[in-house]
C-alpha positions as CSV (number, residue, x, y, z in Angstrom):
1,X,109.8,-54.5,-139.6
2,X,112.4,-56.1,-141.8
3,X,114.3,-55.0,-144.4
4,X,115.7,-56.2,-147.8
5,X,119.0,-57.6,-146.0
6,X,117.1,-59.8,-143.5
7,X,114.8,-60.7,-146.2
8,X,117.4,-61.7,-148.8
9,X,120.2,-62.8,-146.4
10,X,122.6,-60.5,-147.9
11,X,124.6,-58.3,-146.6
12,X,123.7,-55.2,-148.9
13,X,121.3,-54.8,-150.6
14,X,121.5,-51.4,-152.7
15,X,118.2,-50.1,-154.5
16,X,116.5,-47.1,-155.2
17,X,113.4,-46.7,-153.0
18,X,110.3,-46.4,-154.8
19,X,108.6,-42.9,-155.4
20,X,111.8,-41.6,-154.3
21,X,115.4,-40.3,-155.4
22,X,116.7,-42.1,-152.6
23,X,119.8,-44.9,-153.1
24,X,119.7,-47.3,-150.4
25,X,122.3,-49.4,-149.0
26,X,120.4,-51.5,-146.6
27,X,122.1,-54.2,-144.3
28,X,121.0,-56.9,-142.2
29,X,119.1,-56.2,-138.8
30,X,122.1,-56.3,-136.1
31,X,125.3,-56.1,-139.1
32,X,128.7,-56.3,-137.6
33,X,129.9,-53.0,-136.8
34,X,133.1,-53.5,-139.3
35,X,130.2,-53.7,-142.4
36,X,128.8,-50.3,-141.2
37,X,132.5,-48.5,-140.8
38,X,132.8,-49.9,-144.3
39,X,130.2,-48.6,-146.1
40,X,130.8,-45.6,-144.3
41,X,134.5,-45.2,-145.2
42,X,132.9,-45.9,-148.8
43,X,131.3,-42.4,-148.7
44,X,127.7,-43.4,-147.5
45,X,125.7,-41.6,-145.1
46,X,124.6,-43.5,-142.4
47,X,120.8,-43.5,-140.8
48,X,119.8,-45.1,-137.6
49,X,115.7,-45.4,-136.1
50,X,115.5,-46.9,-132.8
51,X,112.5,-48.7,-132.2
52,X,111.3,-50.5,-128.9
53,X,112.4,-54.1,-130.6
54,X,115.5,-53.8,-132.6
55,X,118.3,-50.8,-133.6
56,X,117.7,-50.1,-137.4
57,X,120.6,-48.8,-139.1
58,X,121.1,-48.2,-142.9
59,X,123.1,-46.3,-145.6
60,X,122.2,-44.0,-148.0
61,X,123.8,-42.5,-151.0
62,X,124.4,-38.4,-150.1
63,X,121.6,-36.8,-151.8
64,X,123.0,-33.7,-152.5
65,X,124.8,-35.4,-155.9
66,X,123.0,-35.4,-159.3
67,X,120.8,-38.4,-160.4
68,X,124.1,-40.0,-162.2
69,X,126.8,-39.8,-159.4
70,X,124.6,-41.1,-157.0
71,X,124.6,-44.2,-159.3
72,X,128.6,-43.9,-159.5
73,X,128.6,-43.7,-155.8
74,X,126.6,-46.7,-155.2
75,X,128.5,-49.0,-158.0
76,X,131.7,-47.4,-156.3
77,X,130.7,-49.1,-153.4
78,X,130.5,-52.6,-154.8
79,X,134.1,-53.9,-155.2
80,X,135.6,-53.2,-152.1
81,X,132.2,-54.9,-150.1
82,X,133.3,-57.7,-152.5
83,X,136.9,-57.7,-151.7
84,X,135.9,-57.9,-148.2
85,X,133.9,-61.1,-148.7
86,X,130.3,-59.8,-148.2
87,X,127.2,-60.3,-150.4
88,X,125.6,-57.5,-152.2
89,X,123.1,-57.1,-154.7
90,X,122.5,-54.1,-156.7
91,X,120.2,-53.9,-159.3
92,X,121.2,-53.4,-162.9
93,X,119.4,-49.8,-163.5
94,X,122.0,-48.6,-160.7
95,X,125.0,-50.0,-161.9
96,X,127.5,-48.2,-163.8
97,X,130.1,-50.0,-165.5
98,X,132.7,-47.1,-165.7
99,X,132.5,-46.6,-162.3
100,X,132.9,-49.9,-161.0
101,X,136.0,-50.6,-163.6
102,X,137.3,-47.2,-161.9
103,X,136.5,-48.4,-158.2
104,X,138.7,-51.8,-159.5
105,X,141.5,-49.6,-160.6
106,X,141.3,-47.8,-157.5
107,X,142.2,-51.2,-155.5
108,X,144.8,-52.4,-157.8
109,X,146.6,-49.4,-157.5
110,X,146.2,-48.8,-153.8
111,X,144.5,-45.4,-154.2
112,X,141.1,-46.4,-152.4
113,X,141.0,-45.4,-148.7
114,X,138.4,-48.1,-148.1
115,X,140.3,-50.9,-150.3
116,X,140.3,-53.8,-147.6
117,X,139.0,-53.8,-144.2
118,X,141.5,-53.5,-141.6
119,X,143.7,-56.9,-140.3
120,X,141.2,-59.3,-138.8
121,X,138.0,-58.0,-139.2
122,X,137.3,-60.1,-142.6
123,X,134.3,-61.9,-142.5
124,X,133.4,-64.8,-143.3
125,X,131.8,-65.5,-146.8
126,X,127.8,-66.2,-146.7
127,X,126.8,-68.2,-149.7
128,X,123.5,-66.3,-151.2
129,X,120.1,-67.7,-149.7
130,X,118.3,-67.0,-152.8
131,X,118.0,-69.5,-155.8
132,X,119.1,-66.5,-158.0
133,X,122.6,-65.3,-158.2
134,X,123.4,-62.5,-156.8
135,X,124.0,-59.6,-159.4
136,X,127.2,-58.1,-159.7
């Protein structure tokens, strides 16, 4: 049982599961723990399913917001997981332009809780596996 992550080799990949309302932030199988803080400091619930193999751990988006700040939420998301160096992907019917220019703002100015990740816990860049680049 993989997931999008492993099978991209990203470090996020965001996406709305099919049939469902459901935003998904899914990373690697076994992602640092300082990835998983992040996302959570970044407003995202986290989910866990322990198997006999392998811990599986995930984000989601809350769903208790509408259909368009759940979107917001998720493009929120994007520029500090940038900042810190990882690889996301995000496809384009999830990301809102507003609310990644406001997440940007948010850095510059300092106003974002979850702007950088704390002193030496940045990774190290991963150059995407994929011939494609990776969106946004």
């Amino acid at each position: 049982m993989g997931n999008r992550a492993d099978d991209y080799g990203s470090d996020v990949e965001i996406y709305r599961k099919p049939l469902t309302d459901t935003i998904y932030a899914e990373t690697p199988t076994g992602a640092p723990e300082q990835l998983l803080a992040l996302l959570d400091a970044l407003g995202l619930d986290r989910k866990t399913t322990v198997t006999a193999g392998p811990v599986y751990t995930w984000h989601e988006v809350p769903g208790h917001l509408s259909e368009a700040e759940q979107k917001q939420a998720a493009t929120r998301a994007l520029p500090s997981l940038l900042l810190a160096g990882y690889v996301v992907n995000i496809p384009d019917e999830l990301f809102d332009p507003s609310a990644y220019q406001e997440a940007v703002a948010d850095i510059r100015n300092h106003r974002h809780p979850a702007a950088a990740p704390p002193a030496g816990t940045r990774p190290t860049p991963k150059a995407p596996s994929r011939a494609t680049p990776a969106r946004r």
